[in-house]
C-alpha positions as CSV (number, residue, x, y, z in Angstrom):
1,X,8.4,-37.0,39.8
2,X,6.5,-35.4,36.7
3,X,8.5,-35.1,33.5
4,X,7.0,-33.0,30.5
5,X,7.7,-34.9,27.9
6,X,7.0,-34.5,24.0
7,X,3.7,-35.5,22.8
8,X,4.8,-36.0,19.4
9,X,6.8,-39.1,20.4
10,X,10.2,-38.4,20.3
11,X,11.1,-38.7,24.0
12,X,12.1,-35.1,24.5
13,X,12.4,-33.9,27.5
14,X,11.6,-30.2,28.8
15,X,15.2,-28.8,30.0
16,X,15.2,-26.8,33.5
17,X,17.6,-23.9,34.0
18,X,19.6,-24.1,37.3
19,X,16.8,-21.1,38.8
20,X,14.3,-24.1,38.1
21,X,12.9,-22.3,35.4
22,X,11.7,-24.7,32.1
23,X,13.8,-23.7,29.2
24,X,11.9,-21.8,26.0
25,X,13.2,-20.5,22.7
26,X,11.3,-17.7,21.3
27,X,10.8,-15.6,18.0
28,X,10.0,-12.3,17.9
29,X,8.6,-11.0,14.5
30,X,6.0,-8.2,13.2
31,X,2.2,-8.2,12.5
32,X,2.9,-7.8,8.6
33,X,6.0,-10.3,8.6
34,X,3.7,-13.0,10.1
35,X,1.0,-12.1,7.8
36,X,3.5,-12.1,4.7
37,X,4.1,-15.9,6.2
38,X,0.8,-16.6,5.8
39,X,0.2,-14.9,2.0
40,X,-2.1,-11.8,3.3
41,X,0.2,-9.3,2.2
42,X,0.8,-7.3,-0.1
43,X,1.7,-4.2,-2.6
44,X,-0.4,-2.1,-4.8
45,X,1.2,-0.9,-7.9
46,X,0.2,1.6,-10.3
47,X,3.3,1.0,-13.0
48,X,4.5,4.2,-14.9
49,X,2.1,6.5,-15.6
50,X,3.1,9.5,-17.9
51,X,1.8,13.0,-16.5
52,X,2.0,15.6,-19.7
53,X,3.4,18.7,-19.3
54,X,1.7,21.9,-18.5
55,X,-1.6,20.0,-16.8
56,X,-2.8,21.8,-13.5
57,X,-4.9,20.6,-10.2
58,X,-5.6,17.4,-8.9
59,X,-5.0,14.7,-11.1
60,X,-6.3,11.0,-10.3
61,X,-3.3,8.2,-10.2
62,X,-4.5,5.0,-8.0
63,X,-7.9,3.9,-6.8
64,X,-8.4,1.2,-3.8
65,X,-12.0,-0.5,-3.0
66,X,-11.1,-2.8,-0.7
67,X,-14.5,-5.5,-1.7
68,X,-12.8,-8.2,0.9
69,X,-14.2,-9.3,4.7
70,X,-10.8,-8.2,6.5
71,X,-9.7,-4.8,6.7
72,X,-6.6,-3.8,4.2
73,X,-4.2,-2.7,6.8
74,X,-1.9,-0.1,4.9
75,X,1.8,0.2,6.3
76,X,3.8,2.1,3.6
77,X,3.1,4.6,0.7
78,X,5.5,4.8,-2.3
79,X,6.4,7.1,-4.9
80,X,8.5,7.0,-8.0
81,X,9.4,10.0,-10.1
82,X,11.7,10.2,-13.6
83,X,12.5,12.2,-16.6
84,X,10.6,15.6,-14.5
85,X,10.5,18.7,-16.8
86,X,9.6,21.8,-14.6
87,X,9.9,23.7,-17.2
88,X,6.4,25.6,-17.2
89,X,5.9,24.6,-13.8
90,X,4.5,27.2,-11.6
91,X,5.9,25.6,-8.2
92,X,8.7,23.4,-7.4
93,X,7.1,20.5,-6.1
94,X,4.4,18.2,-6.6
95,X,1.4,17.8,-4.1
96,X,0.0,14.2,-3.3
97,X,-3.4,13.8,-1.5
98,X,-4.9,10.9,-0.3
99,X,-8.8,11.2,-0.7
100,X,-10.7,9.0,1.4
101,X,-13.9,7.4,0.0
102,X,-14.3,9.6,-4.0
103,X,-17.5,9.0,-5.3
104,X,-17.1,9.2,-9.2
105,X,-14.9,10.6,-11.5
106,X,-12.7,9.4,-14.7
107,X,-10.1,7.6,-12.7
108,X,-12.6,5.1,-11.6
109,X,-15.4,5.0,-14.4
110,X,-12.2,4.6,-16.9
111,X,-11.0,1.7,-14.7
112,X,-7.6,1.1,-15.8
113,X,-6.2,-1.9,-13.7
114,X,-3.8,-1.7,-11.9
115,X,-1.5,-4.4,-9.7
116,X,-2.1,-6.4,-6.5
117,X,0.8,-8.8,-6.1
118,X,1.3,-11.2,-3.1
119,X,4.9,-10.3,-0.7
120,X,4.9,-14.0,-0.2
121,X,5.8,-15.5,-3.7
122,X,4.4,-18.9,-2.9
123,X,1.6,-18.2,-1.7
124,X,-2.0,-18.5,-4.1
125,X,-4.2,-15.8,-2.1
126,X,-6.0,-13.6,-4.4
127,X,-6.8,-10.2,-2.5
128,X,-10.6,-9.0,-3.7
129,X,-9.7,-5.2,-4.0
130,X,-10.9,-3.0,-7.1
131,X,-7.3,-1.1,-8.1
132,X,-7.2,1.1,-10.6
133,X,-4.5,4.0,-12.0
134,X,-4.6,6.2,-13.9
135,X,-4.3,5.6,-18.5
136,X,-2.5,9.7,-18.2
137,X,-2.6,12.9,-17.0
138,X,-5.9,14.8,-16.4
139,X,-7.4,11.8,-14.3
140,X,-10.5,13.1,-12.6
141,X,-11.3,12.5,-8.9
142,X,-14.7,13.5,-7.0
143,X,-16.4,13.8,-4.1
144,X,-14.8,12.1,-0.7
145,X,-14.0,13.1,2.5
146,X,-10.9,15.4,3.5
147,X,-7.3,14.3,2.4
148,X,-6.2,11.9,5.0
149,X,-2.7,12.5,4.1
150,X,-0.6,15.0,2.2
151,X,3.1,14.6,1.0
152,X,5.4,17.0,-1.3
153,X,7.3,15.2,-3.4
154,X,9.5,15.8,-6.4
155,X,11.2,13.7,-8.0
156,X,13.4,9.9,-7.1
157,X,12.0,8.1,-5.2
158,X,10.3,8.3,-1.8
159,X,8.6,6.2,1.0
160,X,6.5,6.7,4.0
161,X,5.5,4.7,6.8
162,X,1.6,4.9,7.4
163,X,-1.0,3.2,9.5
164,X,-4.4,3.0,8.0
165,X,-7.5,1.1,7.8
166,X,-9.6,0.6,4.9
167,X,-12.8,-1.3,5.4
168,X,-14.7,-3.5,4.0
169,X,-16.6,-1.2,1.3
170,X,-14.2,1.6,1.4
171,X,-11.6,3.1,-0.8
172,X,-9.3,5.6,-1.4
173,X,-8.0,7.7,-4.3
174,X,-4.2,9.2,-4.5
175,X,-4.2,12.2,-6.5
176,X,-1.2,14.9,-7.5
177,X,-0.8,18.5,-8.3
178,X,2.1,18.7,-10.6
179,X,1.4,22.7,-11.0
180,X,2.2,21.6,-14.5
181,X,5.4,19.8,-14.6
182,X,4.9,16.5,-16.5
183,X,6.8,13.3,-16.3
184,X,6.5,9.1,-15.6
185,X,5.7,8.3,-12.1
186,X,4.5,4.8,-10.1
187,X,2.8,5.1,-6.9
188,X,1.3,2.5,-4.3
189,X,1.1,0.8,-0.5
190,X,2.3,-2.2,1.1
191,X,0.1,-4.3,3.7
192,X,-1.9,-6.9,4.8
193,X,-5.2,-8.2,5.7
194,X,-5.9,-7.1,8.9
């Protein structure tokens, strides 16, 4: 008879169901909640930024470079809005782009840092991404490929479940067009190292 025993030395024995099948327990959990386990995940946080009234076009708020050797695997996108005054707006809403790859403009070469925090609160990794957001309004944002993603928002607060990559070497810029409305706003992802 062979017994499967527990080779850490306690003298358990494997337990056999009455279909003489060995008896397992299981846990079932997410990419990103394994990944938060370990410390590779995390959120990307602008804080407020104040948007002046009566400012038009696409204005710069976050910048991601992910600098790292693992992908950043991006699984939600956030956004905030308070205090909103439409008041010389010429739309109702606000449009959000994300731009993948921008080359230049004041949102980067200003380089306002912005927040990387760890969703595991023990945990000491340090994530090697260049975040920045924007100081105000009129935030600049060049070159790049076409917007990856679009989203109308207007004001509260809203979130989005997305799936992207960003490389090693890549980045990303979220800009808005307010049509002139101003107010405080925060924007940002969740995810993890891929």
């Amino acid at each position: 008879m062979t017994m499967i025993t527990d080779g850490t030395g306690s003298n358990y024995r494997a337990g056999v169901t009455s279909s003489n099948r060995v008896l397992t327990d299981s846990k079932s959990q997410t990419v990103f909640e394994f990944q938060t386990e370990l410390g590779n995940s995390f959120n990307l946080n602008t804080d407020d930024i104040t948007i002046p009234t009566g400012v038009t076009g696409d204005q710069g708020l976050l910048y991601v470079k992910n600098n790292g050797n693992s992908d950043l695997i991006l699984l939600g996108w956030f956004i905030g809005i308070r205090n909103a005054d439409r008041s010389v707006a010429t739309d109702e809403t606000n449009l959000f782009k994300l731009i993948p790859n921008p080359t230049g403009g004041t949102l980067i070469s200003d380089a306002e840092p912005a927040v990387a925090v760890n969703r595991n609160l023990g945990s000491s990794t340090v994530f090697d991404i260049d975040i920045y957001k924007a100081a105000g309004g009129s935030e600049t944002v060049t070159g790049g490929g076409t917007p990856v993603l679009y989203q109308y928002h207007t004001t509260g607060r809203t979130f989005g479940s997305v799936t992207l990559a960003v490389p090693r070497g890549q980045s990303l810029a979220i800009t808005v067009n307010t049509y002139g409305a101003g107010f405080d706003i925060y924007t940002g992802f969740t995810g993890y190292l891929g």
